[in-house]
C-alpha positions in Angstrom: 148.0 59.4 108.3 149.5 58.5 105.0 153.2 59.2 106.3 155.4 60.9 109.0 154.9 64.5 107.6 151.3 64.5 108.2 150.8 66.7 111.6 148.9 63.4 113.2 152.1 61.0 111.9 154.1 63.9 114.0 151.8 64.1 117.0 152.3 60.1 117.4 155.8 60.0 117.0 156.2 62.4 119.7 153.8 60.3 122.5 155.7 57.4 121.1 159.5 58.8 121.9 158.0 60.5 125.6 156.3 57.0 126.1 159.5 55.3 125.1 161.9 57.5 127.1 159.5 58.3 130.4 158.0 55.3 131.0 154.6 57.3 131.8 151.6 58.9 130.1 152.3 61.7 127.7 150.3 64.9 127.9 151.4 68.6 126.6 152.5 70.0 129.6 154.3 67.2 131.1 156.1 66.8 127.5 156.8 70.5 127.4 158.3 70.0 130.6 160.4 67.4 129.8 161.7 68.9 126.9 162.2 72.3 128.3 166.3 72.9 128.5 167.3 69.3 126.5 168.7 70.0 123.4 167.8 66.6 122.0 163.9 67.8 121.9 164.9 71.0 120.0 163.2 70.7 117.1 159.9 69.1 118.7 159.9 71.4 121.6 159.4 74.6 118.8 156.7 72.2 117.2 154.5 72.4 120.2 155.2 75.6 121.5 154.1 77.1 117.6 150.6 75.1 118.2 150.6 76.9 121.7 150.8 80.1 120.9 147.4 79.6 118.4 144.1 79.2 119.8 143.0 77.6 116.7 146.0 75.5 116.7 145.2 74.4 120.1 142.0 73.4 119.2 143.6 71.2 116.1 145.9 69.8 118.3 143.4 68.2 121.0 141.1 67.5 117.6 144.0 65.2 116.2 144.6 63.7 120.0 140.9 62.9 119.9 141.5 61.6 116.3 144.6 59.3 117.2 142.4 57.8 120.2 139.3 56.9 118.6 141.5 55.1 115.8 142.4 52.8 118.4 146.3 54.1 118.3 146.2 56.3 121.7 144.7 55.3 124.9 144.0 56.8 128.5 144.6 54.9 131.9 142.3 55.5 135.1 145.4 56.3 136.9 146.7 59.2 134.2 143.3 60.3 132.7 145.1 63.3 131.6 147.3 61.3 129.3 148.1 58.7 126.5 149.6 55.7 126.0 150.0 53.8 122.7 148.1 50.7 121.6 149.5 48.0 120.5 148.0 49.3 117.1 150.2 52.6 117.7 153.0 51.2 118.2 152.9 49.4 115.1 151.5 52.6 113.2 154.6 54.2 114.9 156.8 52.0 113.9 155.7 52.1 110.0 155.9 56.0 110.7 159.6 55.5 112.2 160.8 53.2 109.3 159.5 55.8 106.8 161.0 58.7 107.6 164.2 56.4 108.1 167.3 58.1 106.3 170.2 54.7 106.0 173.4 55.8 106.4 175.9 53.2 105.0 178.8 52.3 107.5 182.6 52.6 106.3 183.2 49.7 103.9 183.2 46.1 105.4 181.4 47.4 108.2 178.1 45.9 109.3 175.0 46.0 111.9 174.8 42.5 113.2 170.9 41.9 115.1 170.3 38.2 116.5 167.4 37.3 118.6 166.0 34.5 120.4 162.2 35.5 120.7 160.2 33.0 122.7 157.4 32.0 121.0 155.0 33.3 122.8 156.0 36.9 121.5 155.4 35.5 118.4 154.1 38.8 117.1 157.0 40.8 118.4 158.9 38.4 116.2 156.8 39.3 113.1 157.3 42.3 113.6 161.2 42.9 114.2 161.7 40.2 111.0 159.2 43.1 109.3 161.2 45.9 110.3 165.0 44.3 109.8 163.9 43.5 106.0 162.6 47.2 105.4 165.8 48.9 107.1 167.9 46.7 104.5 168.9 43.8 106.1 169.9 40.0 105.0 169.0 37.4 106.3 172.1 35.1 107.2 170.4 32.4 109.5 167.0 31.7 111.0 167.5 34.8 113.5 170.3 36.3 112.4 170.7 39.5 110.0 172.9 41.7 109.1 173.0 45.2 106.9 175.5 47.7 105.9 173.6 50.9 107.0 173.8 52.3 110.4 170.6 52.1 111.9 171.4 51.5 115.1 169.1 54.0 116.5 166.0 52.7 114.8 167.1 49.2 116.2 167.1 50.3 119.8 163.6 52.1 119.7 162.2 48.9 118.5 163.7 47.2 121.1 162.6 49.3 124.0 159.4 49.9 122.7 158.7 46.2 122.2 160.6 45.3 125.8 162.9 43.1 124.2 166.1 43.7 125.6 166.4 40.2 126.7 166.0 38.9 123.5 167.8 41.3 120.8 171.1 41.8 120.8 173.0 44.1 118.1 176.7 44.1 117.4 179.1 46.1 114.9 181.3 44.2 113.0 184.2 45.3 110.8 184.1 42.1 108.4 181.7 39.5 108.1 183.3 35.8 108.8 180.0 33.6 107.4 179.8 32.5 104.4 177.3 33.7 102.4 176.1 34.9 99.2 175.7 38.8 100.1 178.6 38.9 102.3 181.4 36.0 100.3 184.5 37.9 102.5 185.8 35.6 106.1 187.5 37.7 108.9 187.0 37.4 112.0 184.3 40.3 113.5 186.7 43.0 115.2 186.3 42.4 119.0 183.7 39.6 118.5 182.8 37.8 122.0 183.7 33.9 122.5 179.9 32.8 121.8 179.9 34.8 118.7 183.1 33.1 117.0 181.2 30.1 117.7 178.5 31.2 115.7 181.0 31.9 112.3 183.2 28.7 113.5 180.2 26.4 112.7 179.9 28.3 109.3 183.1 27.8 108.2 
């Protein structure tokens, strides 16, 4: 799977958004359920239902499923047999997949995509990854753990978050100027509608 585009890169993307949104096992007919009548699944619901209509595409299609599972990036569960889940290695696969096909729409100008964290270290790789994915989207790095970028990816930044179950830890805000001092972003408002514990953060910078 060199990239997205590839029909396995596809195939894994959508287990990894059903997975994502469901919270359980994705097989065909349960996604083509899902997606039946939601105009969000659109695009992927005329995907699958071309491969259905094929015999020969069928047969592809539970050849790539075997394919993804013996690569280690799918796997099955004794309770939902009929199923997959992603490994840990397809999530990250995903995620390399997700960040390719990324399209980075700048924001208004002086608008920015705040992300700070506080990781424990015991989801050290987490960590790893999500500095990984904040430095490919286009991010700076202000402090330690906290970046910001001028491209609205805010939708990226919330499937890595669910998908990694860090929702605790990750926390995103949109700013309209910058008030740290810094290289990148020189300029020193105050954040439009910025909490109490985030002025405290740019106070201390001053």
């Amino acid at each position: 799977m060199r990239e997205s585009r590839t029909f396995a890169g596809q195939l894994l993307l959508l287990v990894a958004d059903f997975v994502d949104l469901h919270r359980v096992a994705c097989s065909v007919p349960r996604a083509m359920r899902a997606m039946n009548g939601d105009p969000g699944w659109r695009k992927e619901r005329r995907w699958v239902e071309a491969l259905l209509d094929s015999g020969r595409a069928r047969r592809k299609l539970q050849k790539t499923f075997s394919g993804l599972r013996a690569a280690g990036y799918l796997r099955r569960t004794g309770r939902d047999a009929r199923g997959y889940f992603l490994t840990p290695k397809g999530r990250e696969k995903a995620l390399q997949l997700r960040i390719g096909q990324t399209r980075r729409r700048k924001f208004p100008a002086h608008q920015l995509l705040m992300v700070f964290y506080d990781i424990p270290e015991r989801q050290r790789r987490e960590r790893d990854l999500l500095r990984r994915m904040l430095q490919s989207l286009g991010f700076t790095q202000l402090q330690r753990s906290i970046w910001v970028a001028p491209y609205d990816v805010t939708r990226e930044m919330r499937w890595f978050i669910r998908n990694y179950q860090l929702t605790r830890d990750v926390r995103l805000l949109r700013v309209r100027e910058l008030a740290v001092r810094s290289s990148a972003y020189p300029r020193a408002e105050v954040p439009l509608g910025a909490s109490k514990d985030v002025q405290k953060i740019y106070d201390r910078e001053k």
